[in-house]
N, C-alpha and C positions, 0 to 999 in steps of 0.2 A: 430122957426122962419122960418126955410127954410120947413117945412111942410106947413106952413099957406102962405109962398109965392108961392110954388107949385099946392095948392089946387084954390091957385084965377088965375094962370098961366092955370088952367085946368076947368076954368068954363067959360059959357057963349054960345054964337051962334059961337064962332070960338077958340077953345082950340088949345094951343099950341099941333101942332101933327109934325108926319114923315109920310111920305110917302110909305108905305108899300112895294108898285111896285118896287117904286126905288133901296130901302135894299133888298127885293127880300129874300134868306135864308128860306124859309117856311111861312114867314110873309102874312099876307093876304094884300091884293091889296088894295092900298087904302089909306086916311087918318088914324091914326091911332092915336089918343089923348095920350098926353103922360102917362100921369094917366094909359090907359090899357096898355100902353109898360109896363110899371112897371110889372104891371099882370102878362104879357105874359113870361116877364124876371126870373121870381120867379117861374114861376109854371116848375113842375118839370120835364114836358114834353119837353120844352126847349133846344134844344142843345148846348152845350158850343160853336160853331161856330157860334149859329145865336147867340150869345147871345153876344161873342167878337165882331159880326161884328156889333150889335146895339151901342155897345159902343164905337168902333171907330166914327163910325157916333155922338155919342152925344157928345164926347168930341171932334172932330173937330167944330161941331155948337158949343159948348160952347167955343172953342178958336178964331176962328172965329169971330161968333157975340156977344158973351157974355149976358150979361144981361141974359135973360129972360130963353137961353139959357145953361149959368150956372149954374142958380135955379132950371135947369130941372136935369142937370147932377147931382148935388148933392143930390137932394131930392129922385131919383134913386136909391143912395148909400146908402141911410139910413139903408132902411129894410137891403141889407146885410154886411152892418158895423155891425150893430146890432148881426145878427149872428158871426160873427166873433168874438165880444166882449166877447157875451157870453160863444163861445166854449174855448176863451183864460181864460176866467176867471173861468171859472170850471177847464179847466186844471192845472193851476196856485192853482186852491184851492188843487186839489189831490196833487199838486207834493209838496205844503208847508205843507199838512196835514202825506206823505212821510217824507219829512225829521222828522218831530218834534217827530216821535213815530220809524223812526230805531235809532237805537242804533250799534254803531261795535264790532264787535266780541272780545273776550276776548280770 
């Protein structure tokens, strides 16, 4: 659901964007649609400062204004919820697949 409110938040003649100038941190100058922030945020060249200071910025507009604002912040979060989910749950699989085959010493 918040994929498909994100994708109609990022279409038309005026997408929901940020202001590149403004956030400044390596970002290009400019409107900046959220859809590529997403891009920008993921790729791996990204530095964890500009990448904190984009998310300051989205989660003030999303407390702030809300709406449209919100569905931008979350939709953000997915792809790396996502990663996180599944670094938990591989881990989770080794350390229960750990327990079930040691055994203690005798």
């Amino acid at each position: 659901m918040a994929e498909h409110a994100f994708a109609l938040l990022t279409r038309g003649p005026a997408p929901l964007s940020i202001d590149g100038a403004q956030l400044g941190h390596g970002l290009p100058a400019g409107p900046i649609p959220v859809s590529e922030l997403r891009e920008m945020l993921l790729h791996p060249s990204c530095s964890r400062a500009t990448r904190d200071h984009a998310w300051r910025h989205l989660i003030d507009q999303a407390r702030t204004h809300r709406g449209a604002w919100m569905v931008a912040a979350v939709a953000l979060a997915i792809p790396m919820l996502r990663r996180l989910i599944t670094a938990l749950a591989n881990k989770t699989t080794a350390e229960r697949i750990d327990r079930r085959t040691w055994r203690p010493r005798s």
